[in-house]
C-alpha positions as CSV (number, residue, x, y, z in Angstrom):
1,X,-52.1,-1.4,-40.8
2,X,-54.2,2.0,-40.2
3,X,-53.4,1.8,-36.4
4,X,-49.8,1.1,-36.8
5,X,-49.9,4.4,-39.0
6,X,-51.9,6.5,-36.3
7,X,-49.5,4.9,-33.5
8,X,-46.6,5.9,-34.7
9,X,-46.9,9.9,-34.7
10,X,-47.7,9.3,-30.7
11,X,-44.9,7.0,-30.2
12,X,-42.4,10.1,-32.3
13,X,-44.1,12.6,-29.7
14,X,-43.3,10.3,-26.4
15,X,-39.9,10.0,-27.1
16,X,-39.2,13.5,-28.1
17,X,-40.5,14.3,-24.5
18,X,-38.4,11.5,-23.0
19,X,-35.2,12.8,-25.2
20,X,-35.6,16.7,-25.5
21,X,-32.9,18.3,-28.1
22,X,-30.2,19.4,-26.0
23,X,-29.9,23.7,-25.5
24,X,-28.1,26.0,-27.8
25,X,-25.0,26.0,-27.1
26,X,-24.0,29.3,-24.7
27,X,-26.9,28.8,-22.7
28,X,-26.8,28.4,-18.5
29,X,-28.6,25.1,-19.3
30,X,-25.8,24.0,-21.7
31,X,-23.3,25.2,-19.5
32,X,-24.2,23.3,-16.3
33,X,-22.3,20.3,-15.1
34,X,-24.4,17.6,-15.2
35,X,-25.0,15.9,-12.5
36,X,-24.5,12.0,-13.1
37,X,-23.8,9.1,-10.6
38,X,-20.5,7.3,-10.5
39,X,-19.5,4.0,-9.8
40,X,-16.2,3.7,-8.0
41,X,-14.0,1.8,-9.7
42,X,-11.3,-0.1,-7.8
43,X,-7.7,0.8,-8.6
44,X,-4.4,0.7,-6.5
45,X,-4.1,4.4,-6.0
46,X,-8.6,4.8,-5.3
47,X,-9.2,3.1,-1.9
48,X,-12.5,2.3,-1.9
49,X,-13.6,2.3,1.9
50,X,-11.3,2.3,5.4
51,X,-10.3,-1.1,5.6
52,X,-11.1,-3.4,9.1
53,X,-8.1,-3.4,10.0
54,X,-4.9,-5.3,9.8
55,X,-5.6,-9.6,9.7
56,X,-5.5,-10.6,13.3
57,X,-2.7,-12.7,14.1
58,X,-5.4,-15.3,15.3
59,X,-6.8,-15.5,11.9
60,X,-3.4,-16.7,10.0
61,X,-2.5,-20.2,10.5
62,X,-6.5,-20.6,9.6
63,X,-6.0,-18.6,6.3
64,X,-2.6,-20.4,5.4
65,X,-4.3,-23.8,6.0
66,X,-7.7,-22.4,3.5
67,X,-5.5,-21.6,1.0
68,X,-3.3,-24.8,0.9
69,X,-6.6,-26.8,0.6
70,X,-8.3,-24.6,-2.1
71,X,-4.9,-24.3,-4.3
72,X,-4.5,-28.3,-3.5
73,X,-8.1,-28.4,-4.7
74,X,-7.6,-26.1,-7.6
75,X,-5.0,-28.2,-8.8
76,X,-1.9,-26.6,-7.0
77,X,-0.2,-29.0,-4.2
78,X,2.7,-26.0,-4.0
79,X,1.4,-22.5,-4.5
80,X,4.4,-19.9,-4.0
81,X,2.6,-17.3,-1.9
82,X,-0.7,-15.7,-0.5
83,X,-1.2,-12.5,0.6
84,X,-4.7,-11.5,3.0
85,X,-6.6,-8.2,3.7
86,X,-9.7,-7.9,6.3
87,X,-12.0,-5.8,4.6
88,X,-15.7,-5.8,4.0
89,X,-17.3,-8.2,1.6
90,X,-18.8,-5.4,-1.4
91,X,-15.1,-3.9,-1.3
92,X,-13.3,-7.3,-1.6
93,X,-15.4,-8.6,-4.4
94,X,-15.7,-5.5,-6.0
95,X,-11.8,-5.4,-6.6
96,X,-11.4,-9.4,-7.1
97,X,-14.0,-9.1,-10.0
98,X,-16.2,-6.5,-10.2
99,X,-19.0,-8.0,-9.1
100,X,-21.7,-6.2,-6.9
101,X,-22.9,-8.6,-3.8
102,X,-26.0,-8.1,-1.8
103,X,-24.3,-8.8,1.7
104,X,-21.5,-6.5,2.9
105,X,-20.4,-8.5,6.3
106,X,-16.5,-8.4,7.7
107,X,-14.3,-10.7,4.8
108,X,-10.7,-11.9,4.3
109,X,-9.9,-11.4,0.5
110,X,-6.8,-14.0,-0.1
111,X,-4.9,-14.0,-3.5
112,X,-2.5,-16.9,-3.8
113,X,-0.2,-17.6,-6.7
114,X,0.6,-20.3,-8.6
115,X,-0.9,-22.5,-11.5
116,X,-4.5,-23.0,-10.8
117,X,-7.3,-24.7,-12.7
118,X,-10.7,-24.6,-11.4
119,X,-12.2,-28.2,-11.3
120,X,-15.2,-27.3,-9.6
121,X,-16.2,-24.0,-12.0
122,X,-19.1,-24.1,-14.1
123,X,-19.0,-23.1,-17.4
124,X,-21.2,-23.8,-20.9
125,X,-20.4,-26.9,-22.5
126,X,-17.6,-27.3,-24.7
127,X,-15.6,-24.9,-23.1
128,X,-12.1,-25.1,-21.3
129,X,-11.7,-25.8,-17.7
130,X,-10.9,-22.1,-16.5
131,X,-6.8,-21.5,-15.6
132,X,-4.7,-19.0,-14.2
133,X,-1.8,-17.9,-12.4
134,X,-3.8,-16.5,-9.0
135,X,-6.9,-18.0,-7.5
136,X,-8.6,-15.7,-5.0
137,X,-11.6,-16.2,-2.8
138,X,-13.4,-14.4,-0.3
139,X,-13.8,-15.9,3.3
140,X,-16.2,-14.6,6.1
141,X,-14.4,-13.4,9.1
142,X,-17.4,-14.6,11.3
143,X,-18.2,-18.2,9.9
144,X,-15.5,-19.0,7.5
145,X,-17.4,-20.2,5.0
146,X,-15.6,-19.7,1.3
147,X,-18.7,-16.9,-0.2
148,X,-16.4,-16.6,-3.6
149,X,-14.0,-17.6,-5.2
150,X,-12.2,-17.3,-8.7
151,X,-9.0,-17.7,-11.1
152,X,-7.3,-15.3,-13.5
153,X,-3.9,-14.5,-14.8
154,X,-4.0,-10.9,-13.2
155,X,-2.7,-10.1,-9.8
156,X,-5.3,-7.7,-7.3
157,X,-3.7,-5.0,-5.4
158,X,-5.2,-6.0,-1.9
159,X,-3.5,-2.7,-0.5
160,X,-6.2,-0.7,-1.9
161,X,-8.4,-2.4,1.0
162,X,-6.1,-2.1,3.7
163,X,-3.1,-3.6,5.1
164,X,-1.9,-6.8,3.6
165,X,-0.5,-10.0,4.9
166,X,1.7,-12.3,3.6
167,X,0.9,-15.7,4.6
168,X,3.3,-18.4,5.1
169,X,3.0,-21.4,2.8
């Protein structure tokens, strides 16, 4: 108990140093803008980064035919429209979900809408089968492999990556 006592005066003293009292008010030190990083955060009227460019017409009937599978697979034989933008991949999942990913290689972000329910998500036990009204995922451009994927009741505005196209269902 007697070096618990002792410990804590040096423990007070350590995090006054870490947390000095802010200056009087007045002061140059109080008046300063403090300079703290921001995140960007996605919205339709922020872009975050120039887009790739437009989707190549070479890329479409390969994106209509993904997203007829993964909304057939999500529970959707007859989704009622997708829309694509060729971006970069930290952009695209940044605005699909807010998630930060460590690879940042040419993407298509596709949102298609309908009545999803993802079969294949896993979640703890107990809980309900996730649903929503748009699935989106996140293709690379290079190797087409699906890198993410999910379902929500909220629709993305993909024009904040760059120019959107409506894919033919």
């Amino acid at each position: 108990m007697r070096r618990a006592v002792l410990l804590l005066p040096l423990v007070m003293a350590a995090a006054a140093c870490a947390n000095p009292a802010p200056p009087p008010s007045g002061t140059p030190e109080a008046t300063a803008p403090s300079i703290v990083p921001q995140q960007a955060t996605p919205t339709p009227t922020t872009p975050l980064t120039e887009g790739t460019g437009p989707v190549p017409a070479s890329a479409i009937d390969r994106l209509t035919a993904l997203s007829i599978e993964l909304a057939s697979e999500s529970d959707d034989s007859a989704p009622k429209a997708a829309w694509a933008v060729f971006t970069a991949r930290q952009d695209a999942d940044l605005l699909a979900s807010g998630a930060y990913v460590n690879s940042n290689q040419p993407v298509y972000l596709v949102q298609i809408q309908g009545q999803f329910t993802a079969l294949d998500a896993s979640r703890p036990a107990g809980q309900q089968t996730p649903t929503g009204r748009f699935l989106t995922y996140v293709v690379d451009a290079a190797t087409w492999l699906v890198l993410d994927s999910g379902v929500g009741d909220q629709s993305i505005d993909l024009s904040v990556l760059g120019p959107v196209t409506t894919l033919t269902l």
